[in-house]
Each structure stands twice: as C-alpha cells, then as structure tokens.
Residue, then its C-alpha position, 0 to 999 in steps of 0.5 A: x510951569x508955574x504954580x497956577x499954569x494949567x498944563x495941557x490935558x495930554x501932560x497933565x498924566x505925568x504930572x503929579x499934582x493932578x492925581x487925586x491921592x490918598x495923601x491928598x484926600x488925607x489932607x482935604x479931611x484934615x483941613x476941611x475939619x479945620x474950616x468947619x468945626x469952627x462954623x459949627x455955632x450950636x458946639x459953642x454958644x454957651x458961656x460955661x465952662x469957664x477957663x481963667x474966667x474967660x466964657x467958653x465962647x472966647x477959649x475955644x475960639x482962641x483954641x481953635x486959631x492954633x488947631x487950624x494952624x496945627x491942621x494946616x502945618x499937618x496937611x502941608x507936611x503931608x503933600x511936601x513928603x508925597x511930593x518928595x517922594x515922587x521927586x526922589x523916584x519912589x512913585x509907589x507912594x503916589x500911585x501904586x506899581x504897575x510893571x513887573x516886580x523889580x527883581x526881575x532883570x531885563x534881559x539885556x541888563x547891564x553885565x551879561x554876556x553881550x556886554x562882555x563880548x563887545x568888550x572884548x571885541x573893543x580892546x582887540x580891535x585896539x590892539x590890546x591883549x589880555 
C-alpha cells in the first residue's frame, strides 16, 4: 500500500495510520502552534525590543523558521516512535489492551501435559525408548 492509497473501509481497522491517537493529537497541537503563532500579526507589529539592532519584527520572524522546524522535527519523532512500537508488536501505545491480561496462559500453552504426551507417543512409534 502506497503513502497515498486509501485502503478499503474493512481494513482501514487494522491499519494504524488511521486511528486517531494521543500521539497523533499531540502532534497536531504542536504543529498547529507551529502555523498559527506566526499568523498571529498583533504579537508582533512593533519595532522594540531590538536585538543586535534588528526590529523586533525581523528577530521573531527569523526566530520563529527554526521554532517551527524544531516542532516539525518534534512531531515527526513522535509519530516515528508510535509507528515503531506498533511495528515492534507493542500496540498498548496505539490503543489500549483489550484481552485478557498477559499472564494468564491459554490452556493449551505450549509444554503442558497434552504436549508431552504426544511426545511421548511419537518417539514410541519410532521405536525410541527412553
């Protein structure tokens, strides 16, 4: 599946990138900070304080290219991790645990008692003794 496919509304469950998360929302906040603070003309439009004789109008603009590129580089470390997590088999971080706690063994386990005696009835029909 390709960056821009859309997949099919039946597998879109499964598919992470279309769950609405934490770490999502998180990262919306910080890149929406990011876009709209500089819009914001009234929290600059004056010429003090001056720094190294530069208007403020010029020093917070310029201040704000590497803000926004810190954000963005924020925000994209973010989704990275949730995304590696879910790849790493830790979906606790994109959902929250809906089975049974993990402790609890299934009861047909690996190594119980149904295990062993097949085993068992395996190296007898090949003839091996123990």
């Amino acid at each position: 599946m390709g960056i821009d496919d859309v997949p099919d509304p039946e597998s879109a469950d499964g598919d992470p990138r279309w769950r609405l998360t934490p770490t999502k929302i998180l990262a919306t906040v910080i890149l929406l900070v990011a876009i709209v603070v500089p819009l914001l003309t009234w929290t600059y439009a004056r010429d003090t304080p001056r720094l190294f004789g530069f208007p403020f109008f010029y020093w917070y603009q310029f201040l704000w290219v590497f803000l926004a590129a810190g954000a963005c580089y924020l925000a994209y470390l973010l989704l990275r991790r949730e995304a590696r997590d879910y790849r790493n088999g830790r979906h606790d971080t994109v959902n929250p645990p809906t089975g049974p706690p993990p402790d609890e063994a299934p009861d047909d386990a690996p190594g119980d008692a149904t295990d062993d005696a097949l085993a068992d009835d395996a190296s007898h029909r090949h003839g091996k003794a123990e």
